[in-house]
N, C-alpha and C positions, 0 to 999 in steps of 0.2 A: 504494500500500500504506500500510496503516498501523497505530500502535503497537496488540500486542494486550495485550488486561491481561491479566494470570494472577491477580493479585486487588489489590485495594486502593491496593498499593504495590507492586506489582510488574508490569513489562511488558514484555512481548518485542518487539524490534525486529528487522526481517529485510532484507535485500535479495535480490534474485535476478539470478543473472549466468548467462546466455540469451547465448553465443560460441562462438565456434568455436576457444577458445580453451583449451588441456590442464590440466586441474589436478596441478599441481606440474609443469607443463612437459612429463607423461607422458600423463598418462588424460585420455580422451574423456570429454567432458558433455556428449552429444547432447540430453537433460533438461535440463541445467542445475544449478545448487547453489545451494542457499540460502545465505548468510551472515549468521549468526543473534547478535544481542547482547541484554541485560539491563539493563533499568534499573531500581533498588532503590532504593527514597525512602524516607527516616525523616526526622530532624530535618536530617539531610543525607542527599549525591544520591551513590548510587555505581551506574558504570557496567560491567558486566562483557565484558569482548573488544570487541575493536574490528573492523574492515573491513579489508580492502586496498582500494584505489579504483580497484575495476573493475565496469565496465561501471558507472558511477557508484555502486558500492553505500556510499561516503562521503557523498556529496551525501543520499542516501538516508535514511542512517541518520541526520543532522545535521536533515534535516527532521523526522524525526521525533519526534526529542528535542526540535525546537520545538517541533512541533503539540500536545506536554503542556505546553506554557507553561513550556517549560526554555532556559534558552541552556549554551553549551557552557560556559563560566567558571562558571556553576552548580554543574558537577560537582566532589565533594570527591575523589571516591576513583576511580580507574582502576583496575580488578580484570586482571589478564591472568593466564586460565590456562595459557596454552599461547604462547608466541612465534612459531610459525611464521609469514608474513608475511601469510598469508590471513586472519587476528584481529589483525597488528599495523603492514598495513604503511601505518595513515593515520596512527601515530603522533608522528610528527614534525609532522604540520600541525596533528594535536589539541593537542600540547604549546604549540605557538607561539599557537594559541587560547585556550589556557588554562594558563598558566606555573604556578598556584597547585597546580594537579592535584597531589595524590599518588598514586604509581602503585605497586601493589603486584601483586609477584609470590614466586616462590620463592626462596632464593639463588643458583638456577643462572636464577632467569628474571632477575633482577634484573642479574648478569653479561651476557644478552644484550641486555638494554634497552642498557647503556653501551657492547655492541661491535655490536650490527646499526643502534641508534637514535645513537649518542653523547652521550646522554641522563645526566647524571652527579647533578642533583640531584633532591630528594625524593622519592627510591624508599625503599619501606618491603619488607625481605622477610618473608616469615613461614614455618609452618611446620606439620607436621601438629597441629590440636587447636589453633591460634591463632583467633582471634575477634576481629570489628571491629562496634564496638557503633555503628549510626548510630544510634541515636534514635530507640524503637520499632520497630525493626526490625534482629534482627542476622545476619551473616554468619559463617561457622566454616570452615575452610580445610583440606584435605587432601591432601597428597601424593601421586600418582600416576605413579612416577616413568618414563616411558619407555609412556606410554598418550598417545603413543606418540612421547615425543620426553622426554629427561632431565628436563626443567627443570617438566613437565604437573604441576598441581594442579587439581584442583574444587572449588569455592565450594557451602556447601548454606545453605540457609533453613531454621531448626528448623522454625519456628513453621507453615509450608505445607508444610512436605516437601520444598522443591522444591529437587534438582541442578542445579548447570550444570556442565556434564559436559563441556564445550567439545566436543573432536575425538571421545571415546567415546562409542558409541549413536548414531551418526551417520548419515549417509546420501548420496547422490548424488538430485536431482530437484529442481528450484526447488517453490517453496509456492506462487505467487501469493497469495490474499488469504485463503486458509486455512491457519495453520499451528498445528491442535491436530488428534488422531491421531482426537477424535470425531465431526469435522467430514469424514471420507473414509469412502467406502463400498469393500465389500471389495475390491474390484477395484482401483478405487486404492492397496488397501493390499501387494494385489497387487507393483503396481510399483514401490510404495517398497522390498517386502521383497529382491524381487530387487536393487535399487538396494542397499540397505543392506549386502545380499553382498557384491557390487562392489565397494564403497565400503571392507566391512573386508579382503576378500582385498587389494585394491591399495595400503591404506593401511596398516592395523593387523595383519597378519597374521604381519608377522615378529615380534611383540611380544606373542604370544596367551598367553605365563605370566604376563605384568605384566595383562592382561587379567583373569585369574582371578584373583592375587592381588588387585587394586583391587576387584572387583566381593565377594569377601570380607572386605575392610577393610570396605567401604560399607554393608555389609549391617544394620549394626548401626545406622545413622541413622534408617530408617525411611524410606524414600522414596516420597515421593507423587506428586510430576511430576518427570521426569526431561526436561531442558531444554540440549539439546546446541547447536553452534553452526555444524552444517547438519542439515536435514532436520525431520523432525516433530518437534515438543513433546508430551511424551505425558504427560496428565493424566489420561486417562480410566483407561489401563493399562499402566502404568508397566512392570508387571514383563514384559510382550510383548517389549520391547526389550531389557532386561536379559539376560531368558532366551535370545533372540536370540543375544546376541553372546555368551554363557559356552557356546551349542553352537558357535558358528563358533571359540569358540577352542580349544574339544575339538575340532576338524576338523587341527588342527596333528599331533595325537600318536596320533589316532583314538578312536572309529569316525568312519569316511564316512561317506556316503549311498552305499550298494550300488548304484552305479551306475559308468558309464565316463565320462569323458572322450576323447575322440577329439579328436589335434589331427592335420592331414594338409597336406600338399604336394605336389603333383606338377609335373614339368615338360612332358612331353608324353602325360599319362594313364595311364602302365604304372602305376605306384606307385596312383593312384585306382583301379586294374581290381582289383588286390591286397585294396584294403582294401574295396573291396562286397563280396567274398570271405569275409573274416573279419567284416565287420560280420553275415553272414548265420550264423557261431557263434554271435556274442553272442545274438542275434535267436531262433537254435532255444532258446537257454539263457534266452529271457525277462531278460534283462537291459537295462535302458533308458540308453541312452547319447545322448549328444551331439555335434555335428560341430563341427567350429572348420578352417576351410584358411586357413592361411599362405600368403602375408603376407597374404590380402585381408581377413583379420578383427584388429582389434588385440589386443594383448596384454592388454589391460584386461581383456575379454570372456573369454580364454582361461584368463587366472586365476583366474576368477571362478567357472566351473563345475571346473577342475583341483584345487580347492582344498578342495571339497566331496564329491569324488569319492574312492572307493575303488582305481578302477582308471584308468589313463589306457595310453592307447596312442598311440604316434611313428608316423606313416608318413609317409615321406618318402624322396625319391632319394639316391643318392652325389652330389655335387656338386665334380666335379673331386678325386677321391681322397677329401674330407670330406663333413661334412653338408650339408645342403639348407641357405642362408644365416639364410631366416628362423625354421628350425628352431633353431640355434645360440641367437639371439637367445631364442627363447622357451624355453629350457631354461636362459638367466640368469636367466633372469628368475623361474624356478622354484626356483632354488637362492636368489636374495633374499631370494626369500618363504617359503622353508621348505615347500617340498611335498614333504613327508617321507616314506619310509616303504608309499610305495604300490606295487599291485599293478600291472604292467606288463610289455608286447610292445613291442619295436617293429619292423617292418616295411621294404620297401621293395626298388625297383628300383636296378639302374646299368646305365650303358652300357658300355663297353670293360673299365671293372674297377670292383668294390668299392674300399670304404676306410672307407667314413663311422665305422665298428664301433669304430676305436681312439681317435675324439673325441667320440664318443657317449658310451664309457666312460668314458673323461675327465669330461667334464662332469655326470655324473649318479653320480659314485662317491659325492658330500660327498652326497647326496640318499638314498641307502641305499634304493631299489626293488628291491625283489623282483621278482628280473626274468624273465620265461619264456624260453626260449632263442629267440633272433630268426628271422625267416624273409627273408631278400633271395633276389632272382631278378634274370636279366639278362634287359632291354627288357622285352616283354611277358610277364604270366605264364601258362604253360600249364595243362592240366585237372588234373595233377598238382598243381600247385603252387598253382591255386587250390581244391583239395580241401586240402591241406595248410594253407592259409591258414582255411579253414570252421573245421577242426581247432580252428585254436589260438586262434580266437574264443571256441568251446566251451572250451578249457581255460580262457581268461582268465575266462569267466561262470562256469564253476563255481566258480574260485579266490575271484572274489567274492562270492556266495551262501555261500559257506562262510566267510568270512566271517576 
């Protein structure tokens, strides 16, 4: 790979980390992620985010700060917008390559440079409306607080338009040797778009009011490429991405997408007889829904369309008096992320006796769903009970359509 120019004095540097390895220690990147940084040249060199050093995306990015005929002591200015360790954690090795560096971030970023790095001199903080003049070419700095981490600001370019937006506008999917949004045909964009869901339900989604607040601060810049530090660079159509993520962060408080989420479990098929049952309501009421079975699907995924979803539906057994284990799990995980507000069944078999009804409720009270009255049966269900099951598929699809 190698450096792309965005114009004159400006160019993106990227690597792609291809593991089997979780981002943030949770989500799957069967794709991959890019990790994306800036280098800004006037009469001096400033670099924006940095790497963690994985799957060599250090080595990476150092070459190709060469290959412009830069060495790293070159660099005057270290921009970090965001500290998380995924933009910060070559820091220490950059610092001992280049001692002269001044690193500038926000006052809550510049606090975790000296407690994650123990990095104590030449940090510059700044603050909304502050500006770093390199010499023909300058930077202006913006607060962003909790987009999606306290300390997040974004760096903009008057002169280009161009954001670095770090973590917002982001995505899940390595670039290989393409990384501008004109360079992918729709099908690609396809996959980034579903990627880019993914990416903000698992990441950005408990934070969707700083989300809309930032994206109305910004608005007044004028923005012409918007330059995050995963996923595409988008030059051609900046506001695609934008607009993207100001609906994903109305998907917080509503509207959905009039459709289901279906997340399900079963241990020896009664609980799956149930819900073909009610999935054939949804089905007479034209409602288009989605599957996800626990545990064999991860939570990344489950978020991802739960999130977007107007309706979501539980089925799953009693599991020794409670819930189904991997059920439990993925209803923390729902309360994390704030899946608010939705319309909702949920279902299911036991054997000797119910239970699961009084940690279900538990766990989805802080969640406030509108909840239809559940349907449980023991072991298999009968013609009865999977008519009554048809029933409340229909109830749930009209509830939705209405909206």
């Amino acid at each position: 790979m190698k450096a792309a120019r965005i114009n004159e004095r400006i160019w993106a540097l990227h690597a792609d980390v291809d593991s089997n390895d979780l981002f943030e220690g949770i989500w799957p990147i069967p794709e991959g992620v890019s990790l994306n940084s800036y280098l800004v040249k006037g009469d001096k060199i400033a670099l924006i985010d940095l790497a963690r050093d994985w799957c060599g995306a250090a080595r990476e990015l150092k070459t190709q700060i060469n290959e412009l005929g830069i060495e790293l002591g070159q660099i005057d200015y270290l921009i970090l917008n965001h500290l998380e360790p995924d933009h910060t954690g070559w820091l220490r090795d950059f610092k001992e390559q280049n001692p002269e560096v001044t690193i500038i971030a926000t006052q809550k970023g510049v606090e975790l440079v000296k407690s994650f790095y123990k990095i104590e001199d030449r940090l510059m903080a700044v603050k909304s409306g502050d500006s770093l003049d390199l010499g023909g070419i300058s930077l202006r700095f913006e607060e962003t607080p909790n987009v999606h981490w306290p300390e997040t600001m974004m760096s903009f370019e008057p002169e280009s338009g161009t954001l670095f937006s770090c973590d917002a506008f982001g995505s899940f999917g390595k670039l290989g040797n393409r990384v501008f949004d004109d360079e992918y045909y729709a099908e690609e964009h396809a996959f980034f778009q579903e990627e880019s869901l993914r990416y903000y339900a698992n990441i950005v989604a408990s934070f969707s009011h700083f989300v809309k607040k930032a994206v109305e601060k910004l608005a007044p810049l004028g923005i012409k490429i918007v330059a995050p530090s995963h996923g595409i660079i988008w030059r051609e159509r900046p506001k695609v991405i934008i607009e993207r993520y100001l609906k994903y962060a109305g998907y917080m408080d509503g509207p959905q997408e009039k459709e289901v989420c279906v997340v399900w479990g079963s241990m020896y098929g009664n609980t799956k007889l149930g819900l073909e049952a009610l999935l054939k309501g949804l089905e007479d009421e034209r409602v288009p829904f989605t599957l996800h079975k626990v545990p064999d699907e991860d939570a990344s995924f489950v978020l991802a369309d739960a999130y977007k979803s107007a309706g979501i539906v539980i089925a799953m057994p009693t599991y020794e008096y409670k819930m189904f284990p991997p059920m439990a799990y993925i209803l923390d995980i729902f309360e994390r992320k704030h899946i608010f507000g939705r319309k909702t069944v949920r279902i299911g078999s036991y054997g000797w006796s119910g239970g699961a009804k009084k940690e279900y409720e538990a766990k989805t009270a802080a969640l406030k769903w509108n909840q239809l009255e559940p349907i449980e049966w023991a072991g298999a269900p009968d013609d009865e009970t999977c008519m009554a099951l048809r029933e409340k598929g229909r109830e749930l699809g009209k509830a939705i359509k209405a909206g």
